[in-house]
Structure formats: C-alpha cells, structure tokens
C-alpha positions in Angstrom: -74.5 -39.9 -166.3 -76.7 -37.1 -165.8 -77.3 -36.3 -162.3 -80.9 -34.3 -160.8 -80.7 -31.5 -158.1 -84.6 -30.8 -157.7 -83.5 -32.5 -154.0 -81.4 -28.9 -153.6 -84.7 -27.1 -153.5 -87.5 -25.6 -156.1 -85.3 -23.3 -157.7 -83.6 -26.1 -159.0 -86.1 -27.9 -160.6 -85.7 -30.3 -163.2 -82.2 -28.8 -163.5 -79.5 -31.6 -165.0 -75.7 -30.8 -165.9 -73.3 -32.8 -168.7 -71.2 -35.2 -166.9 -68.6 -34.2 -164.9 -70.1 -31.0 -164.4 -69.8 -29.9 -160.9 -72.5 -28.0 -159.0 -72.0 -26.8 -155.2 -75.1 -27.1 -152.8 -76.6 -24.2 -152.5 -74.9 -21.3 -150.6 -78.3 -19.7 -149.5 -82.5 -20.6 -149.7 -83.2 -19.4 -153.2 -86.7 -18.6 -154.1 -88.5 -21.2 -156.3 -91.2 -18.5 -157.9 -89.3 -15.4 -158.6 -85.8 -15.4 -159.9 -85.7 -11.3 -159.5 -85.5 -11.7 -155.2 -83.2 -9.4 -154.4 -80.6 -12.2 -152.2 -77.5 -10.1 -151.0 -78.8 -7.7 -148.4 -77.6 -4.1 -148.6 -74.9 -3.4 -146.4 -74.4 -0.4 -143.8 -76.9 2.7 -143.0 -78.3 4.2 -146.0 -77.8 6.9 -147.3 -80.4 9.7 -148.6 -79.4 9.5 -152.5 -82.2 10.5 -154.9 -81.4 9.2 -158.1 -83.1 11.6 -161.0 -82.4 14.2 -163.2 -80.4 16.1 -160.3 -77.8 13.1 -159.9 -74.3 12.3 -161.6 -74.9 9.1 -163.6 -71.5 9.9 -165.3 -69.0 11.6 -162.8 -66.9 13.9 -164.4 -64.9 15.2 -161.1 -61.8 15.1 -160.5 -62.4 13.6 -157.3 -64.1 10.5 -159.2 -61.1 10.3 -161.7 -58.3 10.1 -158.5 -60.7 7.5 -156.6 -61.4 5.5 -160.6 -57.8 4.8 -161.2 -56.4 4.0 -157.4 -59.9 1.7 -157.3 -58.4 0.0 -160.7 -55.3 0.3 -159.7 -55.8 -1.7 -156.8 -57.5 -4.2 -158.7 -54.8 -4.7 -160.8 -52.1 -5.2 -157.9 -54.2 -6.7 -155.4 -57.7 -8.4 -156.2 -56.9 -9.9 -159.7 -54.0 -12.3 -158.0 -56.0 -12.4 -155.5 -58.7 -13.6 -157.6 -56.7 -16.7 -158.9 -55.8 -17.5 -155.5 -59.3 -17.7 -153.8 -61.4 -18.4 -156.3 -58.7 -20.3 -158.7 -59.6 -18.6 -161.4 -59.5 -20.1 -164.7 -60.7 -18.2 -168.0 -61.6 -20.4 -170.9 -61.8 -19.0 -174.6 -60.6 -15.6 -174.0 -58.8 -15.8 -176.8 -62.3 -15.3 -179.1 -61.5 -11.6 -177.6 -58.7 -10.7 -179.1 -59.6 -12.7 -182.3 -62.3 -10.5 -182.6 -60.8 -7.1 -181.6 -61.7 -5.7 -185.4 -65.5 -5.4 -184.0 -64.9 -4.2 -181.1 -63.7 -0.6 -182.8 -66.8 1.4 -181.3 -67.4 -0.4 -178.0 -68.9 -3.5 -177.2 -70.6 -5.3 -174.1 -70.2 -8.1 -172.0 -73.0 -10.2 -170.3 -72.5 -12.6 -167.3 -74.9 -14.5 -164.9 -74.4 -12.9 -161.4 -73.3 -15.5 -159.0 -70.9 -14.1 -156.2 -69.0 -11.1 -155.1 -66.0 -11.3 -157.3 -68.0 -12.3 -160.3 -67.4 -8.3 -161.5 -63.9 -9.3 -161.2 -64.0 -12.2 -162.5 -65.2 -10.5 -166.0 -62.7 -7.7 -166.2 -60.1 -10.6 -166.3 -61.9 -12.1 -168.8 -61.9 -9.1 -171.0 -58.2 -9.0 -170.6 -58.1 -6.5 -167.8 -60.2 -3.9 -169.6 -61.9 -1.3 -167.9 -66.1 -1.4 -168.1 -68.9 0.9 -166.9 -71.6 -1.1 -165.3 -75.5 0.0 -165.0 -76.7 -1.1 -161.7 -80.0 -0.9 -159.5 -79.5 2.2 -158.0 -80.9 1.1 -154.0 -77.4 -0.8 -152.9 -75.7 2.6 -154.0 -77.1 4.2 -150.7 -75.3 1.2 -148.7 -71.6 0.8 -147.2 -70.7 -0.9 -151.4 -72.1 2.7 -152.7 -68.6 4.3 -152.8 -67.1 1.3 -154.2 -70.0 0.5 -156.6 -70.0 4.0 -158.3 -65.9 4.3 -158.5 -65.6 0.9 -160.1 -67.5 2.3 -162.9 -71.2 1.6 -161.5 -73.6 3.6 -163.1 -77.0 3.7 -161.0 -80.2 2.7 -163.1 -82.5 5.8 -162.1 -85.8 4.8 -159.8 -87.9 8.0 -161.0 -88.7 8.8 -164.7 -87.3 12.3 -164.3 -83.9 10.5 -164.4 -83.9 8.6 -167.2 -83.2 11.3 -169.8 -79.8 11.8 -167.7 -79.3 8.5 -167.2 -79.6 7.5 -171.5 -77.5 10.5 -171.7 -74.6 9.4 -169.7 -74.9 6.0 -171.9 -74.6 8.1 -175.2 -71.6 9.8 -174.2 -70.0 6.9 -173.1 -71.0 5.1 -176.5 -69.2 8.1 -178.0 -66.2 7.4 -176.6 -65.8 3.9 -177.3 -66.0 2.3 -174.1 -67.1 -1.5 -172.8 -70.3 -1.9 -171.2 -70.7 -4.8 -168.9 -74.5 -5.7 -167.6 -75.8 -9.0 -165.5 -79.1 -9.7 -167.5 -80.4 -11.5 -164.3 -80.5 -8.2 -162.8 -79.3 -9.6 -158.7 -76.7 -11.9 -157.3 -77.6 -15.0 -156.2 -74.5 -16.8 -154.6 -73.0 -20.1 -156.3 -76.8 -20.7 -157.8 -75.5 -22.9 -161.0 -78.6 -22.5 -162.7 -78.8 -19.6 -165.3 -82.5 -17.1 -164.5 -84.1 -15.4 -166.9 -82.8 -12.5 -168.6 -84.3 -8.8 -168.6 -84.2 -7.2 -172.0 -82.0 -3.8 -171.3 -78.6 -5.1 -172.2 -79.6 -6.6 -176.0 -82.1 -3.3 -176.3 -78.7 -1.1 -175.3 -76.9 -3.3 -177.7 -79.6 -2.9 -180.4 -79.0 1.0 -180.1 -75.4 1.3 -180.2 -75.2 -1.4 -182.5 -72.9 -3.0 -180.0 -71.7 -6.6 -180.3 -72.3 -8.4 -177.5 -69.7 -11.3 -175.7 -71.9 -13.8 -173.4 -69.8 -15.0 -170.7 -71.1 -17.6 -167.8 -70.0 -18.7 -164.4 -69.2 -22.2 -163.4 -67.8 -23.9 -160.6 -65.0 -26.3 -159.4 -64.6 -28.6 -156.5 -61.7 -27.0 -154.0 -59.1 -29.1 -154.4 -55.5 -29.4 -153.4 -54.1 -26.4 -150.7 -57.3 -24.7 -151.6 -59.1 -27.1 -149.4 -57.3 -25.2 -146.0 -59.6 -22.2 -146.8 -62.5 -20.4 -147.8 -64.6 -24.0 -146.9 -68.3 -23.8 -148.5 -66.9 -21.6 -151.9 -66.8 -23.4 -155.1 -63.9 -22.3 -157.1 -64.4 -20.7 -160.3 -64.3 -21.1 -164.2 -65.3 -18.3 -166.3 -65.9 -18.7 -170.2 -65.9 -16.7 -172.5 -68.4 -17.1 -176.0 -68.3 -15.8 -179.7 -69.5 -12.2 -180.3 -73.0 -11.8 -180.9 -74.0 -9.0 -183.6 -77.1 -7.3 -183.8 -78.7 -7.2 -186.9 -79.7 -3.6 -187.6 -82.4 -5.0 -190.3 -84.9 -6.3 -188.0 -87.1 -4.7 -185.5 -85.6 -3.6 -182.4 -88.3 -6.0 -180.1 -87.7 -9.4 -183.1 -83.7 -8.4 -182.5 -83.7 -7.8 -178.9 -85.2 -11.3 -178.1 -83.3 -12.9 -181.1 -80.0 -11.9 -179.1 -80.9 -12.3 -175.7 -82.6 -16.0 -175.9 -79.2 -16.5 -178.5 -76.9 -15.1 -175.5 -79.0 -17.5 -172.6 -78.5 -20.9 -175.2 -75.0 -20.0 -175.4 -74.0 -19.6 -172.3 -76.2 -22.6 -171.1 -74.3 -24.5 -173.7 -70.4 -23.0 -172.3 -71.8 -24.0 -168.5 -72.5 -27.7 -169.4 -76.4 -27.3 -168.7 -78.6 -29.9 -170.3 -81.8 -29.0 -168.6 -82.6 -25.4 -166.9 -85.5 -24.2 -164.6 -85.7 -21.2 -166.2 -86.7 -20.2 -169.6 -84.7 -17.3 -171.3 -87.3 -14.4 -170.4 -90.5 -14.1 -168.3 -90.5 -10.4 -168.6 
C-alpha cells in the first residue's frame, strides 16, 4: 500500500513512497512554493568576508593544510563511528564504487540531496572515506560553521562576478590533480525533508567540463529502533545509497548534456529512495 503525506504540509504534496518506505514527520515548516528557502539559520556573529577576486577559494597555507588533516583526522577517529552510532548508518551499494574505480582515474563527483547535518559525512563514508572538496554558498562561511566549512574542504561559491575567474580557477587546478568533487544540487539543507527538490544545473555543467563521471547518492530514513530509541528522540536514522556512475557524453551540447544528466541523476536517486510520486520536478531553474 501506498501511503499520502500532503497531510504533513504543501511541500509534500501529492508525495507517495513504495511500501515499507519510511518517512519521518517533518522536522521543521518547509515552504510549499520555493524549494531554494534557505532553512538552517547561520550560526554565530558574522564575519566581514568578501568573497571575490581578492579571496582564497583554494588555500594553499600551511596553516589550512595542519587544520585539513587534524579536521579529517578527527573524522576518521571520532565522527564516522560516531556516525553509525547516532544516525545508524547503513551504506547500500557502495560496492558500484570500487567496481568502477577504472573511471574514476581523473576525478569524479558525487551528488546527494541535503537533508541534515551529518549528511556531508554521511557521503564521505559512502565514497569509502575519500576526501572531497565541496563548493558551497559562500554567506554561512562568515558564521560560527566558517572555520569548519572551509577546512573540511568547503570551497565558497563567490557572490560578486569579480570572483568567479578565481573561483573556476581553483576548480581547474583541483581537476588537475585528480581530486573528488562532492556538490548538493538542491543547493540548502532542509532537515529530514524525504522528498527530493529540484536540482540547479552547476554540478552536471562542472561535470560536462571536466568530463567527470558523476555517482548520484540519496538520503533515506529508518524508524529508531532498539537502544537507539533512549536517544536523539525526533531523528530518523539513516540509509545512504549509492547509484551507478553517470558519464557525460562529450558529443552533445553542453545545455542537451547537462539536463540529460541532471533529470538522469534526480530519476535515479528517486528510484534508490523508494519514491513513487514527487512534488518536485527535476529543475525549475
């Protein structure tokens, strides 16, 4: 049986999940007309941080560096177990990573629906504990998260033209050296929202440029059950899955490819999350 949750509020409209798939109420009010609001506020005093052709998309200190790998290593001893303890993480079908290692040679990125505050975390256990850079909006790096945001491997996403040239040439750079790019395509986090928003174009035009195969990943989320129960009351736990490799095809123009792979990437990961009906439609850009 099928179950409706329009009674959950506009933004889940006509939304229906397979059987068995479990969907938590909602965490917060989300907006019924725009699935771009902005949800998590930004935390602490902010900071005076003008992000153009003056500031550090790619931070080559050694400062950075020291801060990068105690941040990671941190992750590795603490958050990840920490991860599968809260949250009960389970990861489903990360094997089609290492299956198909062969194409990611020269890079590759990841895409995800941005549901909670661990979801970051969440991926980099997916990808088998591989590091990622992540583009960002660049506002929540003036807040209390900044520091974090930026060590983790946040890149900001410039707000003034005069940026951007620095900005695409901290991508480059990090396209020559092979690394794993990681971008939510719905842009903001809206917590334990089991509907998948639209997507915004810049992660399958990225991919288009590099030539980048792309691995859609999507959230979805448990009942707490056993011990679990005793804590963290109100948070679903959490499955993440993990889809085949999607490849651009350098033929075709970058605007036919760029939507061929991004409403390819939605479907899939629509398909991985057990939805049988969505709000949204793949793009409203």
């Amino acid at each position: 049986m099928i179950e409706d949750y329009s009674s959950f509020g506009p933004a889940y409209r006509n939304f229906k999940v397979r059987e068995g798939v479990y969907v938590p109420e909602p965490a917060e009010e989300f907006s019924g007309d725009n699935p771009f609001t902005r949800m998590a506020p930004i935390r602490g005093k902010l900071k005076d941080i003008k992000f153009d052709g003056t500031y550090p998309y790619l931070d080559k200190s050694l400062k950075f560096k020291i801060w990068h790998f105690l941040i990671y290593l941190t992750l590795w001893i603490a958050a990840f177990p920490l991860n599968r303890i809260r949250y009960g993480l389970r990861i489903e079908g990360r094997e089609k990573i290492r299956q198909n290692r062969k194409l990611f040679a020269n890079g590759m990125m990841t895409v995800c629906n941005h549901v909670h505050r661990w979801d970051m975390i969440s991926v980099l256990q997916a990808m088998r504990y591989r590091h990622a850079w992540i583009p960002m909006y660049a506002q929540p790096f003036r807040g209390k998260d900044g520091f974090l945001m930026k060590n983790i491997g946040g890149i900001a996403i410039p707000e003034e033209r005069s940026g951007l040239r620095a900005f695409d040439k901290a991508l480059d750079e990090l396209h020559a050296r092979k690394q794993w790019i990681h971008i939510f395509p719905e842009s903001c986090s809206w917590k334990f929202y089991s509907p998948l928003r639209p997507f915004k174009t810049g992660a399958f035009n990225m991919a288009y440029k590099y030539a980048l195969p792309i691995i859609p990943m999507v959230i979805s989320f448990r009942p707490r059950t056993g011990w679990r129960r005793f804590f963290c009351q109100g948070e679903p736990l959490v499955t993440i899955h993990v889809g085949d490799p999607i490849i651009p095809d350098l033929t075709t123009s970058r605007k036919e490819e760029t939507a061929r792979m991004r409403d390819l990437a939605h479907k899939t990961m629509l398909d991985m999350a057990g939805i049988v009906s969505n709000p949204w439609p793949s793009s409203i850009d």
